[in-house]
mmCIF file of the N, C-alpha and C atoms, coordinates in Angstrom:
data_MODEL
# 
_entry.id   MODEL 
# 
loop_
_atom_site.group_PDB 
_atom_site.id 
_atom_site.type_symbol 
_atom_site.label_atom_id 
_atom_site.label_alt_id 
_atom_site.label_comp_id 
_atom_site.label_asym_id 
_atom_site.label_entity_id 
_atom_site.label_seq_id 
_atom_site.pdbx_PDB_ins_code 
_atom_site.Cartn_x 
_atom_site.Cartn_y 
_atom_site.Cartn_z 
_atom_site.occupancy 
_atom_site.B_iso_or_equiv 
_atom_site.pdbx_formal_charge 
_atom_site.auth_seq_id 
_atom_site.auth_comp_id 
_atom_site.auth_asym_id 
_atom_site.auth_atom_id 
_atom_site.pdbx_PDB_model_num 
ATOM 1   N N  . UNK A 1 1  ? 52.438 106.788 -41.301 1.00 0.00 ? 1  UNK A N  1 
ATOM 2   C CA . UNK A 1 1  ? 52.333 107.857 -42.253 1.00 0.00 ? 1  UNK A CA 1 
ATOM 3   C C  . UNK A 1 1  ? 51.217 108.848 -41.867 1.00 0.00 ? 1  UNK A C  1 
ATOM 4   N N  . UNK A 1 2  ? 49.920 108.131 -41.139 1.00 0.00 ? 2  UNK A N  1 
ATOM 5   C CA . UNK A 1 2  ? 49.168 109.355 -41.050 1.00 0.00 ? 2  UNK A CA 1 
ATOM 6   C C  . UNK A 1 2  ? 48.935 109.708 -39.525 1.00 0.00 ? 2  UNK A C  1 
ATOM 7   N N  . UNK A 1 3  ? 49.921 109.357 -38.745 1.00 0.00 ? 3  UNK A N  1 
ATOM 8   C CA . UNK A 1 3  ? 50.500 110.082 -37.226 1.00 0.00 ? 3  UNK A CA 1 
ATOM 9   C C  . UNK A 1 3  ? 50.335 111.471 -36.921 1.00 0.00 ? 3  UNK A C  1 
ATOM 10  N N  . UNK A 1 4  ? 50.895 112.575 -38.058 1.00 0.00 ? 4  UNK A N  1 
ATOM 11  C CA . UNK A 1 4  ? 50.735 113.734 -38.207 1.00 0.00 ? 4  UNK A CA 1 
ATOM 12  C C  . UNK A 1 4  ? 49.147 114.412 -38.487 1.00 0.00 ? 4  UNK A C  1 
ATOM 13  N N  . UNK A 1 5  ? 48.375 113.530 -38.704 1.00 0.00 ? 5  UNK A N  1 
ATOM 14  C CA . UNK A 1 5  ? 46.964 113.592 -38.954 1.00 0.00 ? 5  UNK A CA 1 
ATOM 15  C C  . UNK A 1 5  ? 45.962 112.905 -38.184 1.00 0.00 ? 5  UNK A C  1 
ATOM 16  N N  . UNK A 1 6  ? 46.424 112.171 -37.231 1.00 0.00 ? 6  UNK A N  1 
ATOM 17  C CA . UNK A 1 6  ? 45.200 111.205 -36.444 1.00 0.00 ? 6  UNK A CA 1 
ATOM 18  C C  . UNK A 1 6  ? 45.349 111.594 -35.202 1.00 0.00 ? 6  UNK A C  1 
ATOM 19  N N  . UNK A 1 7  ? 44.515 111.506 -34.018 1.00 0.00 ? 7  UNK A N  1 
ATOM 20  C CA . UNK A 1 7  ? 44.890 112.029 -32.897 1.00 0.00 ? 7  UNK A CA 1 
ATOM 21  C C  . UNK A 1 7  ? 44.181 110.461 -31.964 1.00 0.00 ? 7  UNK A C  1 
ATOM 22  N N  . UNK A 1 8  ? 45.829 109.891 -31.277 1.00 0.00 ? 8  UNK A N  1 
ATOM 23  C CA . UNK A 1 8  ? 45.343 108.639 -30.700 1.00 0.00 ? 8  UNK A CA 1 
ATOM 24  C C  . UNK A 1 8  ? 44.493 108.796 -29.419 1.00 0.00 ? 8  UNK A C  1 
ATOM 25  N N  . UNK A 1 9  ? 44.656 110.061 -28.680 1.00 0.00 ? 9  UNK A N  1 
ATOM 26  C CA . UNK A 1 9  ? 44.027 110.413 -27.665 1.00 0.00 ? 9  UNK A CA 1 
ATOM 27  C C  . UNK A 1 9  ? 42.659 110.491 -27.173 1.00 0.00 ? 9  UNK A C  1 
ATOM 28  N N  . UNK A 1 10 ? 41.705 109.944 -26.774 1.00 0.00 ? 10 UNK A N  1 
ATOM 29  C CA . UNK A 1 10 ? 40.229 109.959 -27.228 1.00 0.00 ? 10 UNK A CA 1 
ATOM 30  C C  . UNK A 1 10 ? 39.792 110.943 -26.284 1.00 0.00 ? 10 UNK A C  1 
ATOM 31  N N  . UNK A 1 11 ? 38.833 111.642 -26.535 1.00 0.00 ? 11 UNK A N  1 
ATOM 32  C CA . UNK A 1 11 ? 38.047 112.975 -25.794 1.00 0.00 ? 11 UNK A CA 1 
ATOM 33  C C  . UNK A 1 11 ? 36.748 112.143 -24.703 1.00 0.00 ? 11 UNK A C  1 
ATOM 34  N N  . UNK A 1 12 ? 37.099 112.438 -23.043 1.00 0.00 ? 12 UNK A N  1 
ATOM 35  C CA . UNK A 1 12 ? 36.186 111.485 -22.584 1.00 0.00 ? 12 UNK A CA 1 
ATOM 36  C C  . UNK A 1 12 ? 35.585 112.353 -21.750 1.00 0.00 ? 12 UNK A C  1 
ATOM 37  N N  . UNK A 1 13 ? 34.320 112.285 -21.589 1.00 0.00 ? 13 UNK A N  1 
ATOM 38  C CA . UNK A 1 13 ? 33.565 113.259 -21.038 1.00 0.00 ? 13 UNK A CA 1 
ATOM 39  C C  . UNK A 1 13 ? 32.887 112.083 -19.840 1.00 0.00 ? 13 UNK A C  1 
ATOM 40  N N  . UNK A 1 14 ? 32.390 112.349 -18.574 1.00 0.00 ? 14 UNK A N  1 
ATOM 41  C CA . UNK A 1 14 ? 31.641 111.538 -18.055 1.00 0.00 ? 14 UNK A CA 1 
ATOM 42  C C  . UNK A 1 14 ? 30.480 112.340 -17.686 1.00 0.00 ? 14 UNK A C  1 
ATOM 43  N N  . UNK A 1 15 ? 29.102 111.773 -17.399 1.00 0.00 ? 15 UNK A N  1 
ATOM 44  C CA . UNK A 1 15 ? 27.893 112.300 -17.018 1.00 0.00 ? 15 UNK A CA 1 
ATOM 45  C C  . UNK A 1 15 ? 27.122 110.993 -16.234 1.00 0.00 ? 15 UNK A C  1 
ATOM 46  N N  . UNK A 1 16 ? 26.327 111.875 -15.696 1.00 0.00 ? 16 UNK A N  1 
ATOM 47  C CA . UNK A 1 16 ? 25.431 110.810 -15.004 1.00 0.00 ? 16 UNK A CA 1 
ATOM 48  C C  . UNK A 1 16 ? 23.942 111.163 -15.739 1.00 0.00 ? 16 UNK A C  1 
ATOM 49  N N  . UNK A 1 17 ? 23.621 109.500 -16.405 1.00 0.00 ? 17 UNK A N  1 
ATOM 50  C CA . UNK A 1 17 ? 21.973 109.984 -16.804 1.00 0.00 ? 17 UNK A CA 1 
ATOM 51  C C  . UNK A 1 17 ? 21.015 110.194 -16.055 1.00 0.00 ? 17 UNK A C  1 
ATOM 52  N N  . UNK A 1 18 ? 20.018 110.440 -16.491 1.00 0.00 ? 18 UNK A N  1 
ATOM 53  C CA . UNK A 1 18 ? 19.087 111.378 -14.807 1.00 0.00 ? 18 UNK A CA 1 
ATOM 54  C C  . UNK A 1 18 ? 17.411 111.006 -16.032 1.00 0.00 ? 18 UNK A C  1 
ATOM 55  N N  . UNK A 1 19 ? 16.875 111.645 -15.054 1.00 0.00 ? 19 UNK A N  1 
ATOM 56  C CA . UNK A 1 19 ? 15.297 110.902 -15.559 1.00 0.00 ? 19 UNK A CA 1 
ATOM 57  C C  . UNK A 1 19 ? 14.499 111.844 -16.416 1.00 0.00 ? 19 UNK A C  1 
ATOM 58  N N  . UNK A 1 20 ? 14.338 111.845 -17.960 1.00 0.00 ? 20 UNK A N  1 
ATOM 59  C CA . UNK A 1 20 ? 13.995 112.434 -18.907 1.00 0.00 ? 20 UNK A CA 1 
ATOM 60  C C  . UNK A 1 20 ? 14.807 112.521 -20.379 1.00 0.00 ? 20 UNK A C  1 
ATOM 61  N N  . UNK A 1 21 ? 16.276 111.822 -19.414 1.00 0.00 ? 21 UNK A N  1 
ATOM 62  C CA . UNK A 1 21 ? 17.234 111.838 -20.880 1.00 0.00 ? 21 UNK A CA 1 
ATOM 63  C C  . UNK A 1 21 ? 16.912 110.308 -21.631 1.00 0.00 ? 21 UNK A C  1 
ATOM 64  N N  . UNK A 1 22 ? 16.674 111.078 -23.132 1.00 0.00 ? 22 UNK A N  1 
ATOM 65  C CA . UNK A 1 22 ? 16.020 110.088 -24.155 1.00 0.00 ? 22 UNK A CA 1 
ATOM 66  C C  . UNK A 1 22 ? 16.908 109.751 -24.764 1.00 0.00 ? 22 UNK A C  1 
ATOM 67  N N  . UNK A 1 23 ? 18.101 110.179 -25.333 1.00 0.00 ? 23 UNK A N  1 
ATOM 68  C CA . UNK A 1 23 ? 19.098 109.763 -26.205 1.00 0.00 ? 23 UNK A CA 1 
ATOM 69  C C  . UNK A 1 23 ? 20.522 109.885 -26.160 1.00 0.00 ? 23 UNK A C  1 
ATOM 70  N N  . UNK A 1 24 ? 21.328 108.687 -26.233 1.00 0.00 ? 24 UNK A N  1 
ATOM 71  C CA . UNK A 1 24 ? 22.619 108.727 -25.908 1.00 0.00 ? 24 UNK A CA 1 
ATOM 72  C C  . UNK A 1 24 ? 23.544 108.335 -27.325 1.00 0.00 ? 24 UNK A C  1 
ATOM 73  N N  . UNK A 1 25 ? 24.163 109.956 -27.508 1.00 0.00 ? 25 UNK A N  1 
ATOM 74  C CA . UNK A 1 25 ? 25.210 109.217 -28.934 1.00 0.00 ? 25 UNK A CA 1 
ATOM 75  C C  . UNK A 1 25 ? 26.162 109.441 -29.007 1.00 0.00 ? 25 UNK A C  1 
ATOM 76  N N  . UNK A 1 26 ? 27.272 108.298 -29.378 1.00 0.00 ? 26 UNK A N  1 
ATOM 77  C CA . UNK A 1 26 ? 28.687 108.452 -29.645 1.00 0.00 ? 26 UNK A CA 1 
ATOM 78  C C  . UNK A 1 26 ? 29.059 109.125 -31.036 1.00 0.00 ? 26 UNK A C  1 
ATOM 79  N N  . UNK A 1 27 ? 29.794 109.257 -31.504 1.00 0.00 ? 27 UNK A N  1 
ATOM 80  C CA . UNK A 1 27 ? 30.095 109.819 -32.687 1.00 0.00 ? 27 UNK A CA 1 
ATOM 81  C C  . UNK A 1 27 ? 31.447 110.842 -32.592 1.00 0.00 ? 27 UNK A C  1 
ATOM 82  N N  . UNK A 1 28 ? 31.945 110.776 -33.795 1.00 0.00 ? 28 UNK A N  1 
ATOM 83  C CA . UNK A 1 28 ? 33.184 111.118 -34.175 1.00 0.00 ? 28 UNK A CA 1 
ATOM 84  C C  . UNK A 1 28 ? 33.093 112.742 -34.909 1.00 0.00 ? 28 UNK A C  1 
ATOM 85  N N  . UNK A 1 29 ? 34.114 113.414 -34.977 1.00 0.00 ? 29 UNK A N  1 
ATOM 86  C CA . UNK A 1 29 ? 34.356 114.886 -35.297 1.00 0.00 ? 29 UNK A CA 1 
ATOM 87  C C  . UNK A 1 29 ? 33.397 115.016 -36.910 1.00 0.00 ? 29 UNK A C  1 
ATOM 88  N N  . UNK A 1 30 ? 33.214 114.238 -37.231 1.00 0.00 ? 30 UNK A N  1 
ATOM 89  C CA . UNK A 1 30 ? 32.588 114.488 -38.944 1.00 0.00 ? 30 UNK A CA 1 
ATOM 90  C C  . UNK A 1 30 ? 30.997 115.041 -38.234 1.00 0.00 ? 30 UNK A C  1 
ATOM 91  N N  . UNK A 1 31 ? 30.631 114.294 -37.165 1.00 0.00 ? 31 UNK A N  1 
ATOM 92  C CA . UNK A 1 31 ? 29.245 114.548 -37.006 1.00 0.00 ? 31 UNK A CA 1 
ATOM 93  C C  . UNK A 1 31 ? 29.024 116.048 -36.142 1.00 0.00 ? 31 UNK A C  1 
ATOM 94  N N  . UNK A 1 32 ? 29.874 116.024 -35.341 1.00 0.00 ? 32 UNK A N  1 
ATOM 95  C CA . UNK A 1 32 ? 29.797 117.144 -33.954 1.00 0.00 ? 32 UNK A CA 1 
ATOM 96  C C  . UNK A 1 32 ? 30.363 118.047 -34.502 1.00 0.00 ? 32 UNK A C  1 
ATOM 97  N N  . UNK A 1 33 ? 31.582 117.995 -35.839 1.00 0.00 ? 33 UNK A N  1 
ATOM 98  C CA . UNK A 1 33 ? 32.098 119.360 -35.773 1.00 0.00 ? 33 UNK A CA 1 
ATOM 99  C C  . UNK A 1 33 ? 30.399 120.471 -36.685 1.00 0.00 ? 33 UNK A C  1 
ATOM 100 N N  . UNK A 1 34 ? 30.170 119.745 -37.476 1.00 0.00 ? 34 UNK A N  1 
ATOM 101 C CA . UNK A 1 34 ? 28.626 119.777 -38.125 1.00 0.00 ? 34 UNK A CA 1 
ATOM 102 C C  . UNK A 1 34 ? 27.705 120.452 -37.367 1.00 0.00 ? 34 UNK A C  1 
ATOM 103 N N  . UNK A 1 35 ? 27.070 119.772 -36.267 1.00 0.00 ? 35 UNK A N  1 
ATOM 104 C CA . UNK A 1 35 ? 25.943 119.805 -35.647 1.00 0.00 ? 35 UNK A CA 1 
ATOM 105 C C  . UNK A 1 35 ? 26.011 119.918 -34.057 1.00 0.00 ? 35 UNK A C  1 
ATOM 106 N N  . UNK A 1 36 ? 25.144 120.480 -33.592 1.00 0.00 ? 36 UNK A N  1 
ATOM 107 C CA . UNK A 1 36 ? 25.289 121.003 -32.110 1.00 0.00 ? 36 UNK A CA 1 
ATOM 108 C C  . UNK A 1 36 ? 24.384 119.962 -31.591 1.00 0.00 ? 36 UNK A C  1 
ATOM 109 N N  . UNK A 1 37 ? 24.559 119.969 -30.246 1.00 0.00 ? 37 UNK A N  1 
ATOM 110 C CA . UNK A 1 37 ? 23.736 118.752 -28.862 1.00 0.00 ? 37 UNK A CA 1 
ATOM 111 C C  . UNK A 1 37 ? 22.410 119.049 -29.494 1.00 0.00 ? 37 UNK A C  1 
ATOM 112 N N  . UNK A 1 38 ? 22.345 120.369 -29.775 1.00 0.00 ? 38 UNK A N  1 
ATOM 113 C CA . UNK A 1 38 ? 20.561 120.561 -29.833 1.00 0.00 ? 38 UNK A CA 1 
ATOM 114 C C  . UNK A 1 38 ? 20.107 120.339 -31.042 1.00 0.00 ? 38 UNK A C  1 
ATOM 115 N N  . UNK A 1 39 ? 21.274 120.531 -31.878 1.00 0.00 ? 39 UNK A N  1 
ATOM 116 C CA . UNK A 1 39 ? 20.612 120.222 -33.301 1.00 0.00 ? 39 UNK A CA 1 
ATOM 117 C C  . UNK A 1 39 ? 20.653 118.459 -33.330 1.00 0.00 ? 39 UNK A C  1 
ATOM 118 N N  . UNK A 1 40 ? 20.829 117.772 -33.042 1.00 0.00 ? 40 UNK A N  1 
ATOM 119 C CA . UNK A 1 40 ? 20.806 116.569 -32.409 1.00 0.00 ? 40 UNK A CA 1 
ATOM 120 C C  . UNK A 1 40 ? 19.654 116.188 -31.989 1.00 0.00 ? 40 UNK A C  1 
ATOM 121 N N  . UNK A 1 41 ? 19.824 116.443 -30.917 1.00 0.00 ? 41 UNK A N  1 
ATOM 122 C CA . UNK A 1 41 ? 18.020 116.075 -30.461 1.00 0.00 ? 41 UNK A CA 1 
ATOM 123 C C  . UNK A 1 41 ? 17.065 116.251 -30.770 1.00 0.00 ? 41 UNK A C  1 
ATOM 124 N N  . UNK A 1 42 ? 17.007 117.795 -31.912 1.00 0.00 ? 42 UNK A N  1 
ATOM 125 C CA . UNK A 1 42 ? 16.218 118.468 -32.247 1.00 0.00 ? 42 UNK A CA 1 
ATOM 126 C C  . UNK A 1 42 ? 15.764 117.253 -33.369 1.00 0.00 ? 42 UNK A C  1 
ATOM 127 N N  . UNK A 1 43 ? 17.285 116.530 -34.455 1.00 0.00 ? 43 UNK A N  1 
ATOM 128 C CA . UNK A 1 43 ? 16.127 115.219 -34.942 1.00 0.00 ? 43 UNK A CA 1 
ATOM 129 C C  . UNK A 1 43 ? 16.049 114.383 -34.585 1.00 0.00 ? 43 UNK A C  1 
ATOM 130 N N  . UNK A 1 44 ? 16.665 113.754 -33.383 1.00 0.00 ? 44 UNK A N  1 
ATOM 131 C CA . UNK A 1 44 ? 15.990 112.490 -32.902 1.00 0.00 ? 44 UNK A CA 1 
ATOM 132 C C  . UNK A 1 44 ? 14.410 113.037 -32.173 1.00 0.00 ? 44 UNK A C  1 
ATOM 133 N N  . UNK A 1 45 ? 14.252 114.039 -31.837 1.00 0.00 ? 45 UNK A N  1 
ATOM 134 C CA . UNK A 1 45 ? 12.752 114.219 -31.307 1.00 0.00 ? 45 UNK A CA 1 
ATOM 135 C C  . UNK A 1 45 ? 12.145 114.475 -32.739 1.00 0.00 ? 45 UNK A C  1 
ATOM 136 N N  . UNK A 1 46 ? 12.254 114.588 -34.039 1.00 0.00 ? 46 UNK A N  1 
ATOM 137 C CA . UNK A 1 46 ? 11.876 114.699 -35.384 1.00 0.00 ? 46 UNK A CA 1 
ATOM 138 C C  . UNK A 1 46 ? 11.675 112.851 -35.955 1.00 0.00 ? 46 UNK A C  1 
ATOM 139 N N  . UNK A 1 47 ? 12.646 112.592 -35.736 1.00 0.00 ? 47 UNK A N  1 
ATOM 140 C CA . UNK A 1 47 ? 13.051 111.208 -36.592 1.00 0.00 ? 47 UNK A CA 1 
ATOM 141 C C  . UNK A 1 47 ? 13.182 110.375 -35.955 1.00 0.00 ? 47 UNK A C  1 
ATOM 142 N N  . UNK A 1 48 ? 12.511 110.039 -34.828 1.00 0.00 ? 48 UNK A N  1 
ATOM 143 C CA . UNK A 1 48 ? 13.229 108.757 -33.737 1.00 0.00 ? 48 UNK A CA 1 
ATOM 144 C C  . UNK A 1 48 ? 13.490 107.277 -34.593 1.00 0.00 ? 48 UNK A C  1 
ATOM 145 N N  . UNK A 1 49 ? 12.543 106.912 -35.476 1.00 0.00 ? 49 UNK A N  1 
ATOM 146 C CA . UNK A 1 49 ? 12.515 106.217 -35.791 1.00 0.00 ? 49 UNK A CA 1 
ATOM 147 C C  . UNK A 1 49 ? 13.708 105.868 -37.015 1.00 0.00 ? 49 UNK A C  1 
ATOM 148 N N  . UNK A 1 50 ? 14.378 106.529 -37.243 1.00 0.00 ? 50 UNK A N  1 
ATOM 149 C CA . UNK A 1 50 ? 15.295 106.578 -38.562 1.00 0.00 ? 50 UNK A CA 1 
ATOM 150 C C  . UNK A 1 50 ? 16.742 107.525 -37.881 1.00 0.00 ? 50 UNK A C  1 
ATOM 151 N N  . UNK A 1 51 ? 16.617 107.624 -36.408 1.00 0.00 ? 51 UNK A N  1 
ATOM 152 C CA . UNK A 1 51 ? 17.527 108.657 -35.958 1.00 0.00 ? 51 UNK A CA 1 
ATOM 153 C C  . UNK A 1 51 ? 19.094 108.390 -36.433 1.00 0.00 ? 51 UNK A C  1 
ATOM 154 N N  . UNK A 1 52 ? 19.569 107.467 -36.443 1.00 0.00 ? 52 UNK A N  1 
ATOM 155 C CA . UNK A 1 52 ? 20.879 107.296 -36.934 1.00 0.00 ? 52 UNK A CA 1 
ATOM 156 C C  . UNK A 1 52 ? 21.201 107.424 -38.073 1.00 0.00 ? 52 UNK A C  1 
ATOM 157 N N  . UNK A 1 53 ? 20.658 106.742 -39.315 1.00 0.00 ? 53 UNK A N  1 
ATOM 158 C CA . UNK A 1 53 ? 20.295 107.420 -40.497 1.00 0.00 ? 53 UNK A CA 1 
ATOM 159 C C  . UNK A 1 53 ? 20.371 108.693 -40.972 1.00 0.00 ? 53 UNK A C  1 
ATOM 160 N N  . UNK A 1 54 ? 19.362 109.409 -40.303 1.00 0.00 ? 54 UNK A N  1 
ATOM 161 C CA . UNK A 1 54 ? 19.083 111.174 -40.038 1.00 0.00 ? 54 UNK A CA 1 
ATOM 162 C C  . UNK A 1 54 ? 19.961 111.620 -39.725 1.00 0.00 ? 54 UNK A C  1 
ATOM 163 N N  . UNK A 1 55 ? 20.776 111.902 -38.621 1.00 0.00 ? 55 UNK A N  1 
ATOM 164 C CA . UNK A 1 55 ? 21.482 112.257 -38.133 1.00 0.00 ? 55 UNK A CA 1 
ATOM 165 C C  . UNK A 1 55 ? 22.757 112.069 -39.523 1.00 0.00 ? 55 UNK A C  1 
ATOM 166 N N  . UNK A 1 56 ? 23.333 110.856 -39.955 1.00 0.00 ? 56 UNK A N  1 
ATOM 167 C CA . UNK A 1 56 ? 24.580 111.086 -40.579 1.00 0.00 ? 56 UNK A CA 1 
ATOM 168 C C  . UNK A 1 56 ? 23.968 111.617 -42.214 1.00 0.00 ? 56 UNK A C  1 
ATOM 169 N N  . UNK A 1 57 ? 22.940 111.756 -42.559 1.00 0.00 ? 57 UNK A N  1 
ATOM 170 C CA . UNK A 1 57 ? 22.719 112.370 -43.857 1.00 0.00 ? 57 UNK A CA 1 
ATOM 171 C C  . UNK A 1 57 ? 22.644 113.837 -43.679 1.00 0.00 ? 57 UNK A C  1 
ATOM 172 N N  . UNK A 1 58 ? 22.256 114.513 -42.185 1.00 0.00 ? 58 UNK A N  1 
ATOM 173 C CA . UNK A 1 58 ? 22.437 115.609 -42.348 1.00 0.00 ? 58 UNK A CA 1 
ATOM 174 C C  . UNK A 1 58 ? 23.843 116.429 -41.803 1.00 0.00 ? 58 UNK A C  1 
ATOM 175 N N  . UNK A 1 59 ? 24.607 115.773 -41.014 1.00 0.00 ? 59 UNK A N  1 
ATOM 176 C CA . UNK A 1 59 ? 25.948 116.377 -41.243 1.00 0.00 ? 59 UNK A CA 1 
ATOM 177 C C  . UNK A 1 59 ? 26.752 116.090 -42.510 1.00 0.00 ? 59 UNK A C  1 
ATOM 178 N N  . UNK A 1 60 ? 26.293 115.002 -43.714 1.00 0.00 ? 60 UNK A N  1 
ATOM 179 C CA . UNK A 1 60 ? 26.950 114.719 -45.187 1.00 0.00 ? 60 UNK A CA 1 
ATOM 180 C C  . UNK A 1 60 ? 26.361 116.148 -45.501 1.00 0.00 ? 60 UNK A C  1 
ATOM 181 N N  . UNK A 1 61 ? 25.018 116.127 -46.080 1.00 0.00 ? 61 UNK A N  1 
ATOM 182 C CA . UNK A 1 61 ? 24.210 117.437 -45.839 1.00 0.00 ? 61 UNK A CA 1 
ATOM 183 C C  . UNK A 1 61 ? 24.811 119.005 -46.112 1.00 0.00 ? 61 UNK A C  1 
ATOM 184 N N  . UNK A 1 62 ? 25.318 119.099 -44.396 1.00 0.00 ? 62 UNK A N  1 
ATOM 185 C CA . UNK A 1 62 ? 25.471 120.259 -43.976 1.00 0.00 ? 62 UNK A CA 1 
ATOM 186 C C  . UNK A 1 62 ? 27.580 120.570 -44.505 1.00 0.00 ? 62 UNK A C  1 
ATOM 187 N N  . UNK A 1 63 ? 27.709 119.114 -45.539 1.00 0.00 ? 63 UNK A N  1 
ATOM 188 C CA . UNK A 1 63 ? 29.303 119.671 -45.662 1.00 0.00 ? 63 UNK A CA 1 
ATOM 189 C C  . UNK A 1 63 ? 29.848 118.528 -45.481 1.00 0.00 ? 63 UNK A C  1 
ATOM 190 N N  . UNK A 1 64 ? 30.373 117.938 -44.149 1.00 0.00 ? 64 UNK A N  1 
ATOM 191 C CA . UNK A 1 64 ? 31.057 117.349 -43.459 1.00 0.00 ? 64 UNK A CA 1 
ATOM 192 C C  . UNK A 1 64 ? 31.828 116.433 -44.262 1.00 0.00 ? 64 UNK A C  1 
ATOM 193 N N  . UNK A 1 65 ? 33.222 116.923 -44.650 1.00 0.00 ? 65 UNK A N  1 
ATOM 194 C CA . UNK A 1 65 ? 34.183 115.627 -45.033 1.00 0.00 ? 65 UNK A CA 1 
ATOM 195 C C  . UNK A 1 65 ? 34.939 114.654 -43.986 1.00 0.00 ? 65 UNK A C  1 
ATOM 196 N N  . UNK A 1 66 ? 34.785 114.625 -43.206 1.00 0.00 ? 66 UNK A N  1 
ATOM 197 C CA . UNK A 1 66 ? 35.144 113.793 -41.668 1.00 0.00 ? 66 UNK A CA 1 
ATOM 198 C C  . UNK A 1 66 ? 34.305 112.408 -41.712 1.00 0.00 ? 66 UNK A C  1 
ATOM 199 N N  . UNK A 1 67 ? 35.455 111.836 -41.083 1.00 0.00 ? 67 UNK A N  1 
ATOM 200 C CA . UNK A 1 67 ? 34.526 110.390 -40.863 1.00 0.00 ? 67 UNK A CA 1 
ATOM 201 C C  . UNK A 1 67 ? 33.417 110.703 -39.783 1.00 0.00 ? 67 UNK A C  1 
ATOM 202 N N  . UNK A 1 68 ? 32.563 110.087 -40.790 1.00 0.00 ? 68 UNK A N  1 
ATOM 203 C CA . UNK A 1 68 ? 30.976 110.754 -39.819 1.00 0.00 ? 68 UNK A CA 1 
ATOM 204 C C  . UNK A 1 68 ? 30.567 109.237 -39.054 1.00 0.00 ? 68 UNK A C  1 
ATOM 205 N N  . UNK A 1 69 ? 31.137 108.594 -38.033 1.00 0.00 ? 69 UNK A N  1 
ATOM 206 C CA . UNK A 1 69 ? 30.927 107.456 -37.265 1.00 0.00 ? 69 UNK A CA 1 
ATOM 207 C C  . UNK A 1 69 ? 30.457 107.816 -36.316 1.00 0.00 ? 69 UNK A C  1 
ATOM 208 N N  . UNK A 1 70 ? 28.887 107.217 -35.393 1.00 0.00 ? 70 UNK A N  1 
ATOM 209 C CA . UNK A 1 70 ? 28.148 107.325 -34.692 1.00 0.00 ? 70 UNK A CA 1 
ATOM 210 C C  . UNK A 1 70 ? 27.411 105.979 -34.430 1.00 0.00 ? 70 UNK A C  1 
ATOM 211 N N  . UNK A 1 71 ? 27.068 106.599 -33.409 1.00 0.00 ? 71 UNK A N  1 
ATOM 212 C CA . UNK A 1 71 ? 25.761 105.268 -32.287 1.00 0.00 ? 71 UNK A CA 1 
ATOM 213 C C  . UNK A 1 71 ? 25.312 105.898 -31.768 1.00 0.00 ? 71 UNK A C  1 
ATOM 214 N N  . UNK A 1 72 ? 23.756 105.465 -32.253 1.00 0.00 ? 72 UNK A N  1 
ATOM 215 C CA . UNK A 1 72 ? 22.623 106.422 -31.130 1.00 0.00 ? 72 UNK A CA 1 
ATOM 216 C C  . UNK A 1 72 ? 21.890 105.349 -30.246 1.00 0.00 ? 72 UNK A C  1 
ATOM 217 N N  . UNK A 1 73 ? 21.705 105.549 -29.400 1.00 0.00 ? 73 UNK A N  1 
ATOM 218 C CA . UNK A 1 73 ? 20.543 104.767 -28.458 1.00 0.00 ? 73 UNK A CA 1 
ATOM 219 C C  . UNK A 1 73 ? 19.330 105.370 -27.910 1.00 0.00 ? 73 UNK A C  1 
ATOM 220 N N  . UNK A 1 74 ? 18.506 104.818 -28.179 1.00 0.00 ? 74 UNK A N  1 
ATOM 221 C CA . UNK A 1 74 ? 17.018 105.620 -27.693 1.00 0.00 ? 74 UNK A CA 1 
ATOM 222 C C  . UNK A 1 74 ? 16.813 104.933 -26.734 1.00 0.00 ? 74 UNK A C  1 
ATOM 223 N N  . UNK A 1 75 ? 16.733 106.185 -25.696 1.00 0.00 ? 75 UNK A N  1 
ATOM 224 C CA . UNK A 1 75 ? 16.352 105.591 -23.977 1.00 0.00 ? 75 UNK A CA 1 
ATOM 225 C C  . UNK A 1 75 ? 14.648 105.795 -24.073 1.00 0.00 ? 75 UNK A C  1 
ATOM 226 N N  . UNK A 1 76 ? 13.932 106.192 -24.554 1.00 0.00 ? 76 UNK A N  1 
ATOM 227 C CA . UNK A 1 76 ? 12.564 106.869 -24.612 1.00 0.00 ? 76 UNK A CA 1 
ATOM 228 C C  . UNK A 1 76 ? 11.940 105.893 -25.652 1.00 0.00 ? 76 UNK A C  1 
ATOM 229 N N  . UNK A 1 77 ? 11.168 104.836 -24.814 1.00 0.00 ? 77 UNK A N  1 
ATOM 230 C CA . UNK A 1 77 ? 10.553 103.446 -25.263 1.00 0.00 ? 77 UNK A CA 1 
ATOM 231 C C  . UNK A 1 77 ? 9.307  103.937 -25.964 1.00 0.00 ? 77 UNK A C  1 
ATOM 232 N N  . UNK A 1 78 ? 8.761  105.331 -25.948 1.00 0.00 ? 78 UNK A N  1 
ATOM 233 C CA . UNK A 1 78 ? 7.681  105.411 -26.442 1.00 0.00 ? 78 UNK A CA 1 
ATOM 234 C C  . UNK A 1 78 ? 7.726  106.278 -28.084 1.00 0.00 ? 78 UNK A C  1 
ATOM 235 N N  . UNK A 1 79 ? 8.687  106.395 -28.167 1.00 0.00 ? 79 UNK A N  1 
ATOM 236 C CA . UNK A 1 79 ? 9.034  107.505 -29.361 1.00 0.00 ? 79 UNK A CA 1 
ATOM 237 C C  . UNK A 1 79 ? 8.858  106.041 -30.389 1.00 0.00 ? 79 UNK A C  1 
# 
C-alpha cells in the first residue's frame, strides 16, 4: 500500500575520510531535507556532547515531518 510513497532505492555516496574529519552521520530525508552539511557540523562543533539529540530536535524544530532517523559518530576524541 505504501509502494507509491517509499523509495526502496537507497542514495549511496562514497568518500574517503582524510585527517581532520570529526564527524560521520547517517540519517534519513526528515533530517537533510531540514539542514545543510554545515548546519550540521556547525552543532556538533556547538553540542558534541549531546550531538545526536541536537541535531534531531532541531530539524523537529526547523518543521520537519519526515522520519528524522540518524547516527552520528564523533571521530574527534577531544571534543
Amino acid at each position: 500500500m505504501l509502494k507509491m510513497y517509499v523509495v526502496a532505492d537507497p542514495e549511496i555516496e562514497k568518500d574517503t575520510m582524510k585527517d581532520g574529519d570529526d564527524f560521520l552521520i547517517l540519517a534519513s530525508a526528515g533530517l537533510w531535507s531540514l539542514l545543510s552539511n554545515q548546519d550540521a557540523m556547525s552543532i556538533g562543533k556547538v553540542h558534541s556532547r549531546c550531538y545526536s539529540s541536537r541535531l534531531r530536535k532541531e530539524a523537529h524544530h526547523r518543521g520537519s515531518a519526515d522520519n528524522i532517523t540518524h547516527a552520528s559518530v564523533c571521530f574527534n576524541h577531544h571534543a
